[in-house]
C-alpha positions in Angstrom: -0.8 50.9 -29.2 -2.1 47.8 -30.3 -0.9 44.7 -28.3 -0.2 41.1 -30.5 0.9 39.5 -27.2 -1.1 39.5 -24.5 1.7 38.2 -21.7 3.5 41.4 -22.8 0.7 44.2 -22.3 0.0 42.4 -19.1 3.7 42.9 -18.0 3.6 46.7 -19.3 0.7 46.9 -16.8 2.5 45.9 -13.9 5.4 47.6 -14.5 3.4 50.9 -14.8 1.4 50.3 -11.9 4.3 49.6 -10.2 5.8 52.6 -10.9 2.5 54.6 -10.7 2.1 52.7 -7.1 5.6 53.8 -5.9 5.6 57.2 -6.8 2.2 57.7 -4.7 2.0 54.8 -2.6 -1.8 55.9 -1.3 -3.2 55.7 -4.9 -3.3 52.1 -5.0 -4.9 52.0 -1.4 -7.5 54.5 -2.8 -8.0 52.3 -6.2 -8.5 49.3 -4.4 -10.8 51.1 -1.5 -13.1 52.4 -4.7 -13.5 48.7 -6.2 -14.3 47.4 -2.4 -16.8 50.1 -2.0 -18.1 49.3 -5.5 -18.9 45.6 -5.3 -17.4 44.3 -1.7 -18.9 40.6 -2.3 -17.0 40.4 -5.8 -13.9 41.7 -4.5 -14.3 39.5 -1.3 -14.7 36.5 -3.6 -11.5 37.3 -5.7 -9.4 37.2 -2.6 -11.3 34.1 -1.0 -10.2 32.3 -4.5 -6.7 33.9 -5.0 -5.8 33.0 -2.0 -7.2 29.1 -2.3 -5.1 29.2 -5.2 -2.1 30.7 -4.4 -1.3 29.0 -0.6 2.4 29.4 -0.4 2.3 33.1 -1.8 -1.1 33.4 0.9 1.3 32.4 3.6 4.1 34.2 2.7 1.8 37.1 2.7 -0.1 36.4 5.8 3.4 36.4 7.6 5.0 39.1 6.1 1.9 41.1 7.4 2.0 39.9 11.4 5.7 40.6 11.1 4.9 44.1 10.2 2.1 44.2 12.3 3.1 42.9 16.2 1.3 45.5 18.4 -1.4 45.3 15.6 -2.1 42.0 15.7 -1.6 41.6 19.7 -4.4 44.6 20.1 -6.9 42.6 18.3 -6.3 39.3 20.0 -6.2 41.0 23.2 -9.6 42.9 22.7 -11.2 39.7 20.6 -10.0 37.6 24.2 -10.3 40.2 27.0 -12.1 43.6 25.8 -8.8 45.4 26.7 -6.5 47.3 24.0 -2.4 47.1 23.9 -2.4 50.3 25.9 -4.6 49.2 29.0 -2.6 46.1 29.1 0.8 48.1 29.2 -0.8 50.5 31.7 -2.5 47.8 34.0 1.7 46.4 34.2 3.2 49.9 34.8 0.9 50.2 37.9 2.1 46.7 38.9 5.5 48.5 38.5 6.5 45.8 35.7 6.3 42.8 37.6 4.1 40.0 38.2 1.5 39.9 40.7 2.3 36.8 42.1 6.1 36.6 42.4 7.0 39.9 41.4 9.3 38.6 38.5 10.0 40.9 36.1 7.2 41.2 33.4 6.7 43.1 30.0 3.7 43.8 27.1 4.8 40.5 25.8 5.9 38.1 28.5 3.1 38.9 30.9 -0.2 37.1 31.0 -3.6 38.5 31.1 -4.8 36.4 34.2 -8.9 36.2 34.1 -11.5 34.5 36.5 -13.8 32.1 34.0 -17.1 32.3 35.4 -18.0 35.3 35.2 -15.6 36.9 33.4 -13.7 38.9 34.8 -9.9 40.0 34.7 -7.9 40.2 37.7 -4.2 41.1 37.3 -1.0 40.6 34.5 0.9 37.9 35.9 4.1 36.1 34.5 3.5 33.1 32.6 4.6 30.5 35.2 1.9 31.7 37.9 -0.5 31.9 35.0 0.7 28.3 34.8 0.5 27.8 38.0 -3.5 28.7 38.4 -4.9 27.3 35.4 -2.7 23.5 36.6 -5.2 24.0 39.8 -8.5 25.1 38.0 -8.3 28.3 39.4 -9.5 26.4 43.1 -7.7 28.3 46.3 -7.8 25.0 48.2 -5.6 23.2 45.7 -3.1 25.9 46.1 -3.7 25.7 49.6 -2.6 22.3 49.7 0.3 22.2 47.7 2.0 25.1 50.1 1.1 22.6 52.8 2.7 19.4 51.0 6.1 22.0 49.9 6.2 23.0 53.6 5.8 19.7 55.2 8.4 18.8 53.0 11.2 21.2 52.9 14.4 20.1 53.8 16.9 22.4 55.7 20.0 23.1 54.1 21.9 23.0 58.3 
């Protein structure tokens, strides 16, 4: 079928692959996983510049996908930060039996804090975020902490 307009057999397309898409939702991964596989710095290069072009749609998008994608997302930030997936993170807080190393406040996957030592690296345990706090405020030093319990106990005030 011949096509005079070519804003109408551009919407035809879409509609079709729409339709072609929803019907067999994997075809379109497949189609665009051929044209990767094909010429990957082309198709790198059309999303670098659609997305430069399009930034409110390039949001939009960017959100839509970390809303669909939570433990996703935290499993790569926790292994890019700490070399540690979701699951060893949930498992390192059940054998804390959910709560936090420090004050034993309750703690979950999302609310509890991966604590680490600097130099070297090294993780220690999955406190909650106010003794996370807490540490990094005294540069990780034992001595400041030291002190501090010192000042809080020379100063307490009975309640007699």
């Amino acid at each position: 079928m011949p096509w005079s307009d070519i804003e109408t057999r551009r919407e035809y397309q879409r509609e079709y692959m729409k339709k072609r898409r929803a019907a067999n939702p994997q075809l379109g991964k497949d189609e665009a996983k051929r044209r990767y596989a094909k010429n990957p710095e082309k198709m790198k290069e059309q999303g670098r510049l659609w997305h430069l072009n399009n930034p409110e749609k390039s949001k939009a998008q960017r959100k839509r996908w970390r809303d669909r994608n939570k433990d996703k997302r935290a499993d790569q930030q926790l292994r890019a930060k700490y070399g540690i997936t979701l699951e060893e993170k949930v498992r390192r807080i059940e054998l804390q039996e959910g709560l936090c190393a420090i004050c034993h406040t309750s703690i979950n996957v999302n609310t509890g804090c991966m604590d680490h030592q600097h130099e070297p690296f090294r993780l220690r345990e999955v406190l909650c975020g106010h003794c996370n706090k807490l540490i990094g405020f005294a540069n990780e030093d034992s001595n400041i902490l030291e002190i501090a319990a010192g000042y809080l106990i020379r100063h307490r005030f009975s309640n007699r």
